[in-house]
Steps between C-alpha positions, in 0.01 A plus 500: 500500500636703194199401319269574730614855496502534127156388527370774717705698288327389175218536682522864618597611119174338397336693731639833462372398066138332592350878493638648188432170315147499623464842467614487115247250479210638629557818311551362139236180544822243365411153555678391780667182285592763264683733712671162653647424182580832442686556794705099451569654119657819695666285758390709786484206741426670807193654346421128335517345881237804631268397198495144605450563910168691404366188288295260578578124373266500233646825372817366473417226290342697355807684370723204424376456129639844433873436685501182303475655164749765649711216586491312112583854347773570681663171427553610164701813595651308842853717417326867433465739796160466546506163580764513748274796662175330530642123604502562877193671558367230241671230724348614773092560375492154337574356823241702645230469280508089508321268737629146422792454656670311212418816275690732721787252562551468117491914433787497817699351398417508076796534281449820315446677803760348684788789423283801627259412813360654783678510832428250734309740721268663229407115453432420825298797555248448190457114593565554883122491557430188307378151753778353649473129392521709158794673553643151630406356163642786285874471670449125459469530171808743442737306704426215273654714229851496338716636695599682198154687463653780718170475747648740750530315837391833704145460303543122616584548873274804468169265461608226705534743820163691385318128458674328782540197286809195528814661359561339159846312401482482159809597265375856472455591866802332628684694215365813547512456919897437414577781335273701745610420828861510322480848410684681780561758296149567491407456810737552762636275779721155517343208264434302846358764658234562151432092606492499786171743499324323237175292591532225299880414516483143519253434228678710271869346587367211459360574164854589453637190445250338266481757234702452158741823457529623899817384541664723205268797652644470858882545404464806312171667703732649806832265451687291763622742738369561869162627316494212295183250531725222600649665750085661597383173460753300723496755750102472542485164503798537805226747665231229480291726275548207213488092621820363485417160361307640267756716342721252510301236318391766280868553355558134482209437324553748258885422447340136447251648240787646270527744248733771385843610684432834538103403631653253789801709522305727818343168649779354522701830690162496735559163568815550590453805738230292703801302597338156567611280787660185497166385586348646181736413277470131692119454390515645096764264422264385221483814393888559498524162313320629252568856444877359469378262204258716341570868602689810306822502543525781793190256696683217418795674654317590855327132492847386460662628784212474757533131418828484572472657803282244651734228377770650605330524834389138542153604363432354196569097501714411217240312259327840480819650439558262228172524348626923457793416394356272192273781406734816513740300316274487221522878449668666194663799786857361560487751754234288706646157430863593591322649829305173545825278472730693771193478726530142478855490561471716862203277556707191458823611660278552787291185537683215240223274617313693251721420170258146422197724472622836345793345216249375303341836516811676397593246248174634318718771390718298292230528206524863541577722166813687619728304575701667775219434661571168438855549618382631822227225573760214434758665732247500758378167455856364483578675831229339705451135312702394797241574695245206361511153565160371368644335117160602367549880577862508308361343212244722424743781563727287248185517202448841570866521382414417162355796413839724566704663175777232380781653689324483859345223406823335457626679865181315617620160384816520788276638763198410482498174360294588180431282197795616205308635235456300226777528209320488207459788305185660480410689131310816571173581331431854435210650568449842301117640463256385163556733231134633530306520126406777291186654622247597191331818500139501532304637284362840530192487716223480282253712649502851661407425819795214558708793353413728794518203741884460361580899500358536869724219624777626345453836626455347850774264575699541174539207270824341289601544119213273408170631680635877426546410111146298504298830623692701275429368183105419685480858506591567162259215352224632677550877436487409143226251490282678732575790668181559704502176644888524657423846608190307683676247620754670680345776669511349849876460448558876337268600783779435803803677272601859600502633202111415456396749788223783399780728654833484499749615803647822357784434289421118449256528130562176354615604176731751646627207734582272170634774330739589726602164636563287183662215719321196513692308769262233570187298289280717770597830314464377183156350539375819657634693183311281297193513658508922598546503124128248417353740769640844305720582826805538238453714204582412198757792410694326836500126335610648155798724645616232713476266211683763271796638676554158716485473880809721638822368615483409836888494510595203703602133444139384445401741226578272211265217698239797605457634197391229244247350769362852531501589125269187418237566751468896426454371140262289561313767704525742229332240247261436723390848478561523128523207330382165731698213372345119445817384716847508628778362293720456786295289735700224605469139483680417816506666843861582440419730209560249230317545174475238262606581134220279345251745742656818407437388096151424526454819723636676187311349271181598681581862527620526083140318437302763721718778405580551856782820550772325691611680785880537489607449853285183552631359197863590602422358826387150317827477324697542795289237682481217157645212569812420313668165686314243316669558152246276338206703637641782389582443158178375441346797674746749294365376167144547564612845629678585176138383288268745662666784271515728772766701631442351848513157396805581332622682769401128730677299213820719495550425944394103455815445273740776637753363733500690862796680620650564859630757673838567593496466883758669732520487846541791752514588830339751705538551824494178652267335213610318175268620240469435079502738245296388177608600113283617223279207339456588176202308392303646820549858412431471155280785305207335468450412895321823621717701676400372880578148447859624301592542838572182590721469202728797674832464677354426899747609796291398885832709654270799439404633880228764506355623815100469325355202371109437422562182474442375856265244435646164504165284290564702183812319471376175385334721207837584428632206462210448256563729242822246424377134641798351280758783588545437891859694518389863354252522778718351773788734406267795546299358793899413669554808708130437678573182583788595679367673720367221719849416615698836427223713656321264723164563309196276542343345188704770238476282165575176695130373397611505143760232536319248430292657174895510433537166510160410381565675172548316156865620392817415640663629834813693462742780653208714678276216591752349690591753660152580579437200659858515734374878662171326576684212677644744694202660580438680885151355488403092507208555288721662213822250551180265457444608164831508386542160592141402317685648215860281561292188482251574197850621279625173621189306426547651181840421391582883464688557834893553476610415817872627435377799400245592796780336788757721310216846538435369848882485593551850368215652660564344841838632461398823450265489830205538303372110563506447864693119558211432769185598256646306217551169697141538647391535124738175361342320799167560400576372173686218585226388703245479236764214343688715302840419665713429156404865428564646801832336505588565138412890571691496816824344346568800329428688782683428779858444336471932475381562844747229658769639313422899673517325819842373434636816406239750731428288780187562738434833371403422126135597445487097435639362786166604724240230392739226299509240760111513413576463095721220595245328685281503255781369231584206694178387548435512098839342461440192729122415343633539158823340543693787309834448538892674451652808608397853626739776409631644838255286713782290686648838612199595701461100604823519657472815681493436885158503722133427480376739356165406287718632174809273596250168589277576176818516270620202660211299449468632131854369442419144617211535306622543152774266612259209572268313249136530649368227665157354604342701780 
């Protein structure tokens, strides 16, 4: 209806311009495609729709040539004024002045036009005299579309209603339907009553639930109140406007089809309100069965309890109930399987004629990983096991039995009759992750084209140390051999940069956008400098005062990291301009930054034999990245250095045989964080580094706290950590506050990706490392405790963890609150798992001794008591498969506390544990 009378609307505005436009016309003699385009440059669409009602077909083809060049010049300029003028009326006469309905389907709904288009209604009046089977064609083909085309769904419904063709159900249309029969605040009225009036309500609910992404819509569109579309939904399919069974095998089947929480989260509530009979339930209990297997948790949940319901009510015969019972207790939710178990105990306290078939079932959950679970299972079995006479049934619950922890197993032994396990000691085998090898840097690509091939993927998905280091030294190869041919070669990719626009956005010139913004914080930035400066979108008076006075002081923690990256690739841009160079002296020879000293010589010697001008900060870069572990290498590198008779050489020679000096360290705290202040290295900020790289050489503090910082992006730290591949602990000291912030501050991904570059990286682990890695084990977020534990393992793997040192960090931080108990025992668990256990256990020796000992003397309210029963859990089960044995500090005084509680049970079992020499499972 409302576009209907924006139509007539459109329509009558047309009018009331048909006679001045054809007047203007007739009176100057303009071509009639000329005063179209005219009028589309102007944007004067109402004028643009009279033109086009007083054509004939063939003159609007006619005119389509000239709105197509229109169209590819104001691409160019899509940002200026002009273009954001002329795009509607454009939208709307290219549509117009089409006949194949594919051609007017791809101008719709085209990309560059897609910001500024007609209204609906001026559409549908230019095309709203077209055939009908070719109207049907041209919505057709825009339904097919992306839903993220932004094809408005008016202009959709608008053609299906004027073409009387099958309403579509495609992603688009069911999308845009959604959000348009959701839009009370548009248009007025209850949600059911906007339903309720619409013609093709069961093909579109339908198409409801088998489209990708609804589900998300439908919770956020108009909420869950009375006006919600559950609540609409449920109500019309109580009116009889919607078919019962067919909503209700519609939500089952799409619960059964899974996906996302939040997509089944409003299938699931509509399920729910349709309030199914004991009938219904009766005849899906296939369904149930496997929803409770397979499902999300909250499915899972509903499946759970509709299936107890019908056992409790004498509907579902135990073997089925058995057959659930095997599969939920499969499930990682301890939620679910403790749920699952005390169904089975009202089950059997009602009908013991049941235990034979369903204590097998519940024996199942003997295997499980938690072993409280265990606990409860073997209580429930020992309870009933009176029940069952058949010899057969007891001895498989008997087997089962063999899979408990020692200490129920040995409970098991007395009451269920289970096997003793067998005495002999059992050595573990550790299993830690292979230490992965040195990756080689390619060499540079070796033609142009591969060079733009490796610049454009970089620019598009971003790259690591290696593919960003190959395309810069590509570029600087191929500037210098052949300039003509790069700046061939990489056209298409300069084409799609902003900076490469005939016409900037006002205030947004590329070299007044370097100039002022000196911060490179990712490879992206950096690239784009270099090639805006190939192009001549940087001037040269820029590159040289940037080069001369030094990129500014940002201020913060990261400035001494920031700085030397940025340094070396405004120098390079500036020789570019200037001076191209053959090469890069500080390429690397291994994807962790690692350049070999033998490399670096003959580098040398190539530049003092073509009289190359070194550049200073690539040079100083080199040095910092040289290899110096392999003493023999070195030496041997350092004398060939020395004969070159240059001062760089010298300059090589002099770091090969100089011994490398440490910090001082010292610890601090701030706020609830345990941070490391670095000393001066001396040979790092010594007068002949330029002055950006002396910064790394300065005294570092990370307790800095500034309310700015640039330095957001979290893939230019692995560059970072480049610029000193042997020197791990001056970039984790500075890089120490960011990491914290995943379990201070809750953050997601904030430095926790580095962690394992950190452990990756060729020099040894210290102070700030470890500490690094003990905030990312307590991490808010799975996918950054992930990483930290990736990082546990490969410093294991390579002999350079201290476990002492990191259980010692981890006991201080959880005392401090800042590791929760609960997220570092999911991390430990995750690790142990792998085969890690000695580790793990080694690590958590020197943790819990601290946090046992605050319980002691605090109680329940220590920040550590919340979560340590899980810590223990996960100590005892690394204790019994390693056999580690002796005494806990303070662990018998929580053992002998009173109750059940999981902390009491877990230290218990931990005691017997390190008491006990392991024995064959």
């Amino acid at each position: 209806m409302t576009a209907t009378v924006t139509v007539t609307a459109a329509g009558a505005a047309a009018t009331a311009a048909t006679a001045t436009a054809t007047a203007t016309a007739t009176a100057t003699g303009t071509d009639t495609a000329a005063l179209l385009v005219e009028s589309v440059r102007a944007g004067r669409t109402a004028e643009v729709v009279s033109l086009l009602d007083g054509m004939t077909d063939t003159e609007r083809r006619a005119c389509f040539p000239e709105l197509k060049a229109l169209r590819q010049e104001l691409r160019t300029e899509r940002w200026s004024a002009e273009s954001r003028r002329a795009h509607p009326a454009l939208h709307a006469a290219g549509a117009a002045c089409q006949t194949g309905a594919a051609a007017v389907a791809n101008w719709l709904a085209a990309v560059d036009l897609r910001w500024s288009q007609a209204s609906p209604a001026v559409l549908l009046h230019v095309l709203g005299d077209r055939d009908a089977g070719w109207l049907a064609d041209v919505v057709a083909r825009l339904a097919q579309r992306p839903a993220t085309s932004n094809v408005s769904y008016e202009l959709m419904a608008g053609l299906v209603r004027l073409s009387g063709c099958p309403v579509p159900t495609t992603e688009a249309y069911v999308q845009g339907w959604l959000l348009h029969i959701g839009g009370g605040w548009q248009r007025g009225g209850t949600l059911c009553d906007r339903l309720r009036r619409d013609p093709h309500l069961a093909e579109m609910v339908a198409a409801l639930f088998r489209t990708e992404g609804v589900g998300a819509r439908l919770g956020w569109v108009s909420g869950d109140g009375p006006d919600g579309w559950t609540s609409a939904l449920a109500e019309l399919t109580a009116e009889g406007a919607l078919d019962r069974r067919t909503m209700v095998d519609a939500c089952v089947a799409r619960l059964l089809r899974g996906g996302a929480p939040t997509e089944l989260r409003v299938f699931l509530r509509l399920l729910q309100a349709l309030s199914l009979t004991l009938d219904e339930e009766r005849r899906r209990t296939a369904d149930w069965t496997a929803l409770a297997s397979d499902a999300v948790p909250a499915v899972a949940s509903h499946a759970q309890s509709v299936l107890g319901a019908l056992a409790l009510a004498g509907a579902l015969p135990p073997r089925q109930l058995a057959e659930v019972t095997e599969a939920v207790l499969f499930r990682t939710e301890k939620k679910l399987v403790r749920a699952q178990l005390v169904l089975l105990g009202r089950v059997l306290a009602r009908d013991g004629a049941t235990a034979t078939v369903l204590l097998p079932a519940a024996a199942q959950a003997f295997g499980h990983e938690d072993s409280d679970v265990q606990d409860r299972a073997l209580k429930l079995v020992e309870r009933h096991l009176g029940k069952v006479t058949a010899p057969e049934v007891r001895e498989e619950v008997a087997q089962a039995a063999e899979q408990l922890v020692p200490a129920l197993r040995s409970r098991a032994v007395r009451t269920l009759g289970a096997a003793p396990a067998d005495a002999r000691p059992v050595a573990h085998e550790e299993v830690l992750p292979a230490v992965p090898e040195r990756v080689r840097l390619a060499p540079a690509p070796a033609t142009a084209v591969e060079v733009a091939e490796e610049v454009s993927a970089l620019l598009a998905s971003g790259g690591d140390v290696s593919g960003f280091e190959r395309a810069l030294d590509g570029l600087v190869r191929h500037a210098h051999r052949d300039r003509e041919a790069l700046l061939d070669a990489l056209e298409p990719v300069v084409a799609r940069r902003w900076w490469a626009e005939r016409e900037q956005r006002p205030g947004h010139l590329s070299d007044d956008f370097f100039a002022r913004r000196h911060e490179l914080f990712d490879a992206a930035r950096a690239l784009d400098l270099l090639l805006a400066t190939l192009y001549g979108k940087v001037r040269t008076d820029t590159l040289h005062r940037v080069v001369r006075d030094g990129v500014p002081n940002s201020g913060c923690v990261h400035n001494s990291l920031a700085r030397p990256f940025e340094a070396r690739v405004w120098e390079v841009a500036h020789r570019l301009r200037t001076d191209p160079l053959p090469f890069l002296l500080a390429t690397p020879t291994w994807g962790t930054g690692l350049l070999e000293p033998g490399e670096l010589v003959d580098r040398l010697d190539a530049c003092r034999r073509a009289g190359v001008r070194v550049a200073a900060v690539d040079f100083g870069q080199a040095l910092l990245r040289v290899c110096r572990g392999d003493r023999t290498a070195a030496v041997a590198a350092a004398e060939r250095a020395a004969a070159l008779g240059t001062g760089e050489g010298a300059r090589l020679a002099r770091l090969l045989t100089g011994e490398r000096t440490a910090p001082v360290t010292t610890r601090r705290t701030a706020d609830a964080r345990i941070l490391v202040e670095l000393g001066e290295v001396p040979e790092l900020g010594a007068e002949e580094f330029p002055a950006a790289l002396r910064l790394l050489g300065r005294p570092a503090s990370p307790s800095v706290d500034r309310w700015y910082c640039s330095h957001w992006s979290d893939a230019i730290r692995q560059h970072w950590l480049a610029l000193l591949p042997e020197r791990p602990e001056l970039v984790a000291a500075r890089l120490l506050r960011d990491v914290s912030r995943v379990a201070v501050d809750d953050q997601r991904g904030a430095a926790a990706a580095v962690l394992p570059h950190l452990a990756d990286a060729d020099g040894e682990a210290g102070e700030s490392v470890h500490l690094c890695v003990a905030y990312g084990l307590g991490a808010r977020h799975a996918e950054d405790r992930l990483a930290a534990v990736d990082a546990l393992l490969m410093l294991a793997a390579r002999g350079r963890l201290e476990p002492d040192r990191l259980g010692a960090d981890l006991g201080q931080l959880v005392r401090r609150g800042t590791v929760k108990p609960v997220r570092l025992a999911d991390a430990v668990r995750t690790a142990a798992a792998t085969g890690a256990r000695a580790t793990v256990w080694a690590v958590l020796r020197q943790v819990l001794p601290v946090l046992l000992a605050d319980l002691a003397t605090g109680g329940a309210t220590t920040p550590s008591a919340r979560g340590l029963g899980e810590l223990l859990t996960v100590a005892a089960e690394c204790a019994e498969r390693t056999g580690a044995q002796g005494e806990l500090p303070h662990l018998s005084g929580v053992a002998d506390q009173r109750g059940t509680s999981r902390l009491v049970t877990q230290a218990r079992r931990l005691r017997e544990a390190l008491a006990t020499a392991p024995a064959a499972a």
